[in-house]
C-alpha positions as CSV (number, residue, x, y, z in Angstrom):
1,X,9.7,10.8,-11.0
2,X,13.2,10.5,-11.9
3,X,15.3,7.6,-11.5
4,X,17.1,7.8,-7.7
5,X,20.4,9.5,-7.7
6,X,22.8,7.0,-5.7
7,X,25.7,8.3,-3.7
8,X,28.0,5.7,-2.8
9,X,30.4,5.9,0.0
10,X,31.6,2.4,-0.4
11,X,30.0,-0.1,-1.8
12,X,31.4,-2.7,0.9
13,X,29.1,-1.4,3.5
14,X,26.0,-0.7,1.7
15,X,23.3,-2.2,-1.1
16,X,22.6,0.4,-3.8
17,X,19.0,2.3,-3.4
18,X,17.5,2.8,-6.6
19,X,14.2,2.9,-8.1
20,X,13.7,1.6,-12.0
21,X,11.3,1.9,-14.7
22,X,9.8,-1.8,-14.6
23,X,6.8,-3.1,-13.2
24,X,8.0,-6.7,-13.7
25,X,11.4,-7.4,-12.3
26,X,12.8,-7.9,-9.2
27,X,15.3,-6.1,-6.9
28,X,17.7,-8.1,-7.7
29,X,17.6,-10.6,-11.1
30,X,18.1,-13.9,-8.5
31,X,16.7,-13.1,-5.3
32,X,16.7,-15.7,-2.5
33,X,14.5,-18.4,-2.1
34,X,11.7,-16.6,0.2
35,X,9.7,-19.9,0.9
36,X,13.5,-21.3,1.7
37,X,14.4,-18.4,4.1
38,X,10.7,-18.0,5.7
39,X,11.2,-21.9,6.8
40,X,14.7,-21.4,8.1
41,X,13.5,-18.8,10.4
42,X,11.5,-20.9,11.8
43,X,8.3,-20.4,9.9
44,X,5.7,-22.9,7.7
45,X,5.1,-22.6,4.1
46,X,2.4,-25.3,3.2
47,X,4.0,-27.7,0.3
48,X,0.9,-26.8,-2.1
49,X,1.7,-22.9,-1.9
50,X,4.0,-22.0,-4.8
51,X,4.9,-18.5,-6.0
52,X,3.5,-18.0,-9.5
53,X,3.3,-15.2,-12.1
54,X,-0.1,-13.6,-12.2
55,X,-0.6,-13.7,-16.0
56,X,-4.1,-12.2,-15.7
57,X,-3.1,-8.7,-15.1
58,X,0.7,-7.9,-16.0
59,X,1.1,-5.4,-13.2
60,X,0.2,-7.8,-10.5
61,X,3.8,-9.5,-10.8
62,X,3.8,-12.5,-8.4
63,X,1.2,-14.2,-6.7
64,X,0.8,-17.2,-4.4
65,X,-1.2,-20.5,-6.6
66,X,-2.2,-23.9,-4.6
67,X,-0.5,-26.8,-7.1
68,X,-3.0,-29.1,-5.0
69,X,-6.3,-29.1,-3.7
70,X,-6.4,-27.3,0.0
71,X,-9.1,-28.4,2.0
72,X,-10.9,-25.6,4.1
73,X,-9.2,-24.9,7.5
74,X,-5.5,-25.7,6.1
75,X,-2.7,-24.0,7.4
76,X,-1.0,-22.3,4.8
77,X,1.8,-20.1,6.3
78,X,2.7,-19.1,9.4
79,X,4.9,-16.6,10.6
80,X,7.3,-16.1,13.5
81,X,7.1,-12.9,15.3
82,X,11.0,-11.9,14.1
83,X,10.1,-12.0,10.7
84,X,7.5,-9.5,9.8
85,X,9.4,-5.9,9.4
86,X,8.2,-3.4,11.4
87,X,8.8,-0.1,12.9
88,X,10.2,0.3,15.8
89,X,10.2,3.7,17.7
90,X,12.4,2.9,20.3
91,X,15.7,4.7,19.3
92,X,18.8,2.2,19.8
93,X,22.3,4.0,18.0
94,X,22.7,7.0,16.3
95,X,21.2,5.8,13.1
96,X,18.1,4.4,14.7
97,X,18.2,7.4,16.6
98,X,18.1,9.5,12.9
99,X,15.4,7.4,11.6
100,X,13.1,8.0,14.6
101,X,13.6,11.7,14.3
102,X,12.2,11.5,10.8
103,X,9.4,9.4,10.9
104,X,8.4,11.8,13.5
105,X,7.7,14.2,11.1
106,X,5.5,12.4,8.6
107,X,1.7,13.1,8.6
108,X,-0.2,10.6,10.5
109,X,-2.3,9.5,7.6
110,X,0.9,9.0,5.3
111,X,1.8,6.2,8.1
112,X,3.3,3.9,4.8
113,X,6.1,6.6,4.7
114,X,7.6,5.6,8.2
115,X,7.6,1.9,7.9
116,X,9.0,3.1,4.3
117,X,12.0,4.6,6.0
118,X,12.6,1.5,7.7
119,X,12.7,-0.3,4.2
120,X,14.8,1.4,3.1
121,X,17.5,1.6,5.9
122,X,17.0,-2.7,5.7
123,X,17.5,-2.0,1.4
124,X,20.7,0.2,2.3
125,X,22.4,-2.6,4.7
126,X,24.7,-4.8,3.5
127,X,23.9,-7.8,5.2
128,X,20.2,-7.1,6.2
129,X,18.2,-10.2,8.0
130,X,15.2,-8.9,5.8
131,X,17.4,-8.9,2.5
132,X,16.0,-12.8,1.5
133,X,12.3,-10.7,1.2
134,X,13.6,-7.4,0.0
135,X,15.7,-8.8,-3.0
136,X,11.9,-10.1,-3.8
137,X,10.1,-6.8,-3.5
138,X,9.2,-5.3,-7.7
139,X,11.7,-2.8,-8.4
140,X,8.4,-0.1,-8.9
141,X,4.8,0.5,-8.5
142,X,2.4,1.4,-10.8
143,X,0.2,3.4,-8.0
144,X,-0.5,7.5,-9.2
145,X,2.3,8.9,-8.0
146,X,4.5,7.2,-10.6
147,X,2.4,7.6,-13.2
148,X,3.5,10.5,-15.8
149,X,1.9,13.6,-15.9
150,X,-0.6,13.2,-18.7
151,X,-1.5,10.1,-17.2
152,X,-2.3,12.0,-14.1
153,X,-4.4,14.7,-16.0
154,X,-6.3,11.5,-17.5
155,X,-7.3,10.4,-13.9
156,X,-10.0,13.2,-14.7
157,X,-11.6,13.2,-11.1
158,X,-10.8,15.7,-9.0
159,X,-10.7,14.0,-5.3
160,X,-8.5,11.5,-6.5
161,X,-6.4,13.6,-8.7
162,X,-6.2,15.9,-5.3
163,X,-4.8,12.9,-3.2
164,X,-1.8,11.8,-6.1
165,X,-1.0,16.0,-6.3
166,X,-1.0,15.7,-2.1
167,X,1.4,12.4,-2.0
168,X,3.9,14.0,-4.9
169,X,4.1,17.2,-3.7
170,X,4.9,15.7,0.3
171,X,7.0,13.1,-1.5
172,X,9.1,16.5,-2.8
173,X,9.1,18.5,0.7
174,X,9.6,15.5,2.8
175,X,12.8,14.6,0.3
176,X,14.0,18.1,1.2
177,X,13.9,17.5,5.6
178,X,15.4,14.4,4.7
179,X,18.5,16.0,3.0
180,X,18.3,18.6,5.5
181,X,18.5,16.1,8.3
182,X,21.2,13.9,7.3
183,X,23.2,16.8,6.2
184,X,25.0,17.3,9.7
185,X,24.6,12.9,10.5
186,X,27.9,11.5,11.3
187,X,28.6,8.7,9.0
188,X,28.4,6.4,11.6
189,X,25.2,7.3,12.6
190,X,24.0,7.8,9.1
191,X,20.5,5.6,8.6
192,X,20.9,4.4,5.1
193,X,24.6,3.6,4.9
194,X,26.0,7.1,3.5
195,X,23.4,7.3,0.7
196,X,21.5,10.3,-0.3
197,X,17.6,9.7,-0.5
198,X,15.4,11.9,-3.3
199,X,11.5,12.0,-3.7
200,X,12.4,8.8,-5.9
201,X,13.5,6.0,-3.6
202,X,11.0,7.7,-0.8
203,X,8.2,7.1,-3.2
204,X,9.2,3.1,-3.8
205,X,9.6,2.9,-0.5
206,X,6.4,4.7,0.4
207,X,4.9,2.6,-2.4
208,X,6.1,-0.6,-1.3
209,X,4.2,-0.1,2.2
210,X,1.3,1.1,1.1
211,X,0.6,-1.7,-1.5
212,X,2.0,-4.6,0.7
213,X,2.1,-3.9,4.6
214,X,-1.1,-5.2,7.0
215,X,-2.1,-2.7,9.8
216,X,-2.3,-5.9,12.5
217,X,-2.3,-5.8,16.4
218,X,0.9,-5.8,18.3
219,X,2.0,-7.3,21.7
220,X,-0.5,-6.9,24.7
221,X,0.3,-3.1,26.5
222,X,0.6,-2.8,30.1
223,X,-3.4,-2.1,30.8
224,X,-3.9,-5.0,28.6
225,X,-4.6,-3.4,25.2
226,X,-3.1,-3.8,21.8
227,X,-2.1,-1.2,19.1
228,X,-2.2,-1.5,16.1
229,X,1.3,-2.3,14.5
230,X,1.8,-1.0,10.6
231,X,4.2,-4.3,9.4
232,X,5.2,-5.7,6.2
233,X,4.4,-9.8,6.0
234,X,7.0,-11.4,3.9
235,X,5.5,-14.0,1.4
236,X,1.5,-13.4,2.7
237,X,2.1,-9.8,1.1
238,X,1.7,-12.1,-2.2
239,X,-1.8,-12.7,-1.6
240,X,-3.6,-11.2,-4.1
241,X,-7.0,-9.4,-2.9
242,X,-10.7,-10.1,-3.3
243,X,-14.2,-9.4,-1.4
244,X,-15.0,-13.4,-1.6
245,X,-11.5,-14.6,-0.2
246,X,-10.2,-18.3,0.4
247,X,-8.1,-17.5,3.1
248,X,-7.8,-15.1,6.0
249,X,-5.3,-13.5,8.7
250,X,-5.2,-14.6,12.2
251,X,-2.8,-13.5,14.9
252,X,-1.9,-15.8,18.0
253,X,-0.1,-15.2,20.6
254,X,1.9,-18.3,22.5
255,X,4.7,-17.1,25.7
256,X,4.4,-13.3,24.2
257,X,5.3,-14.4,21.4
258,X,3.0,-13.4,18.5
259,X,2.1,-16.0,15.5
260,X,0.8,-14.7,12.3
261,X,-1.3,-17.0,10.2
262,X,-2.9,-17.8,7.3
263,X,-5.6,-20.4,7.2
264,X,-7.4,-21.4,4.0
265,X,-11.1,-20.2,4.6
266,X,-12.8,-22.1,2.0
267,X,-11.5,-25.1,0.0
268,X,-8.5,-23.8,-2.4
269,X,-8.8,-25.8,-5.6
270,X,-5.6,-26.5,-7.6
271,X,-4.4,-23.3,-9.5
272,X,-6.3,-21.5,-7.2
273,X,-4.6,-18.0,-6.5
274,X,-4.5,-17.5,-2.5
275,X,-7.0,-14.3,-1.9
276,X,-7.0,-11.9,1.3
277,X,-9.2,-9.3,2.0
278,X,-7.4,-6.1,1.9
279,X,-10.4,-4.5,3.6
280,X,-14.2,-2.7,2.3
281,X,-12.2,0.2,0.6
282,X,-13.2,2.5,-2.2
283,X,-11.5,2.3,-5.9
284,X,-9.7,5.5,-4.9
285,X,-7.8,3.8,-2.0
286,X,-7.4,1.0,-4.1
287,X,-5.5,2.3,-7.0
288,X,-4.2,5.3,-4.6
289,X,-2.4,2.6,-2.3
290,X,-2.3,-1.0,-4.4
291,X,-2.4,0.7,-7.9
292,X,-5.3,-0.9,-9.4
293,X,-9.4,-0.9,-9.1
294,X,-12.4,-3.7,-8.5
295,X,-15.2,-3.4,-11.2
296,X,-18.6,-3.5,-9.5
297,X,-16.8,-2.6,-6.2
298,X,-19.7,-2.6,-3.6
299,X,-17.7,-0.2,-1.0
300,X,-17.0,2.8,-3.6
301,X,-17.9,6.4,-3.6
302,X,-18.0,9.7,-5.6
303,X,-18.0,12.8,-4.5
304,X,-20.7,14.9,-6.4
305,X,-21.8,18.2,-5.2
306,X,-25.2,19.7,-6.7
307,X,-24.7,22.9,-8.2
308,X,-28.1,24.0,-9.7
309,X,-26.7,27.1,-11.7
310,X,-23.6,25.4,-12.5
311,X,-25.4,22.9,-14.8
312,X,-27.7,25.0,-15.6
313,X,-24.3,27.0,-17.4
314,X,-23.2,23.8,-18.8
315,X,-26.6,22.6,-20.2
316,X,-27.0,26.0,-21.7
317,X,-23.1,25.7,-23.4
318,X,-23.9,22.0,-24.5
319,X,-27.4,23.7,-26.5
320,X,-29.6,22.5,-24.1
321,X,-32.8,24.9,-23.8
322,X,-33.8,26.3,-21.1
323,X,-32.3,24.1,-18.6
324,X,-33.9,24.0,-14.5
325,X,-31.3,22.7,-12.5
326,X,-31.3,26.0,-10.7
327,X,-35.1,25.7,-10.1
328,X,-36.0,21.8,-10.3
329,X,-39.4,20.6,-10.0
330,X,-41.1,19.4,-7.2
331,X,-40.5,15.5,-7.9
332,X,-37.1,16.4,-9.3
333,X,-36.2,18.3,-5.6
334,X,-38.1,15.0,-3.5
335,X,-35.3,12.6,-5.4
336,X,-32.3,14.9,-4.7
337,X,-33.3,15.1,-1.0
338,X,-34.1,11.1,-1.2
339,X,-30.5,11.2,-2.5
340,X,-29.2,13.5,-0.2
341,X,-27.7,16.0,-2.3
342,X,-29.6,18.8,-1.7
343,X,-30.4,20.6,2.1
344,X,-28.5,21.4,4.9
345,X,-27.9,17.7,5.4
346,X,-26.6,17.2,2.0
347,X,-23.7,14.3,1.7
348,X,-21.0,14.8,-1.3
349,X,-19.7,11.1,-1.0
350,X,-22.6,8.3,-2.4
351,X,-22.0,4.9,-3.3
352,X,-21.7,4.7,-6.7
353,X,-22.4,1.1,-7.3
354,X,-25.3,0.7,-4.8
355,X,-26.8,3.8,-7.2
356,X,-26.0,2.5,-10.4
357,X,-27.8,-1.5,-9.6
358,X,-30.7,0.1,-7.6
């Protein structure tokens, strides 16, 4: 995508929105102190977390290292409930009113895209209360939809390269209601400060949820449920991820007021990165969400389809003599149907590492 066109009404009232073209850098060159800000609001940083470079894999940026041993049970952050960003659908003004509007119109299951919108009306405001962990945020993502086109073609497996063409192409339609929308605004009610958005800045933004924001429970309703609250966690969002993790989420709730946590689950030795679990998902959602995969991932899937005179077409192309995928053989049918790949019953999504170590 093309670097964000920027349409500045005055640069007194607004912060710039643009999108960049590195993976490493900051917002801003010298953001804010974010353990600084988190304590000044109130919240707890444990002296042993320190914000480190994740030299292991370039794309992962920052991460969050112990500089001491942790012993198991340890609180290591804490959050008030003012400090996590959220979405809120309760229209206030006109330009909360505007913001509403459009979230109303993205797809349920692109739910990153309306906290997104709220990013980036935080991004646009010139003296945001968020600002200390936006300036933080990278200036890009390296999830699919940035990725240039022959690197997309590369992807070479159809599902996933489905779900990228799906993201850019609402990414593009979704850029034109926006225009559409704030065409008419008043620039007093105007969500982003007078700026004008493209597929761009809505793909950072939508990029920047996805890969960073925790789906967690909200206040208690009136018939005493919860929903479940899309929010961004400044400072936990460093946690990098892993199935075996040393630490773990957990919300509390103290005069209605909610606490987020995190509590060290096992002992954290020194130089230990702090690991969450960012849930049992599939290498597709991984690098379609946090741009990047798990080798031997226990919770992936393929979709295969069997399609006897279809490889029977490319076994004869490849030189293959007479091929019988069409026709298989008795044991060769009893394995399919053990695999469920064949029948009325037939699944096109297996495990792929469960398969490959069985």
């Amino acid at each position: 995508m093309a670097v964000s066109k920027i349409v500045l009404s005055s640069l007194i009232h607004i912060r710039p929105i643009t999108c960049a073209a590195s993976y490493h850098t900051r917002l801003v060159p010298h953001p804010p102190d974010l353990v600084k800000w988190i304590k000044k609001e109130g919240g707890f940083v444990h002296q042993a977390v320190k914000i480190f470079p994740q030299e292991d894999n370039e794309t992962y940026g920052l991460g969050l290292v112990a500089s001491q041993d942790i012993p198991k049970g340890s609180l290591l952050i804490a959050l008030p409930d003012h400090i996590p960003l959220k979405f809120e659908s309760d229209a206030g003004d006109g330009a909360d009113s505007v913001l509403v509007d459009l979230a109303s119109q993205v797809p349920e299951e692109l739910w990153a895209m309306k906290l997104g919108l709220k990013l980036l009306q935080e991004r646009a405001r010139l003296g945001s209360f968020w600002w200390p962990y936006i300036s933080n945020l990278p200036e890009t993502y390296s999830v699919p939809i940035f990725f240039q086109g022959e690197d997309i073609k590369n992807l070479q497996y159809v599902p996933l390269l489905y779900q990228v063409n799906k993201r850019c192409r609402f990414l593009l339609d979704f850029d034109q209601e926006v225009r559409r929308a704030l065409a008419s605004v008043k620039p007093n009610d105007h969500p982003f400060g007078g700026q004008e958005l493209n597929a761009s800045s809505l793909g950072w933004a939508m990029s920047a949820v996805s890969s960073r924001a925790f789906r967690l429970h909200g206040k208690k309703l009136a018939a005493g449920t919860r929903n479940e609250v899309p929010m961004m966690l400044p400072l936990i969002d460093m946690c990098n991820h892993s199935f075996n993790p040393n630490a773990q989420i957990i919300q509390e709730e103290d005069d209605s007021q909610l606490l987020i946590k995190v509590v060290a689950e096992t002992e954290i030795k020194q130089n230990d990165s702090l690991l969450l679990n960012y849930g049992c998902l599939s290498n597709d959602l991984f690098l379609l969400d946090y741009g990047f995969v798990m080798p031997s991932n226990p919770y992936d899937t393929i979709e295969l389809k069997y399609e006897g005179a279809l490889m029977d077409a490319a076994s004869m192309a490849a030189g293959v003599s007479s091929p019988n995928f069409f026709s298989p053989a008795a044991w060769q049918h009893q394995i399919l149907s053990q695999l469920n790949l064949v029948g009325e019953t037939a699944i096109v999504k297996v495990s792929a590492y469960s398969h490959l170590v069985n």
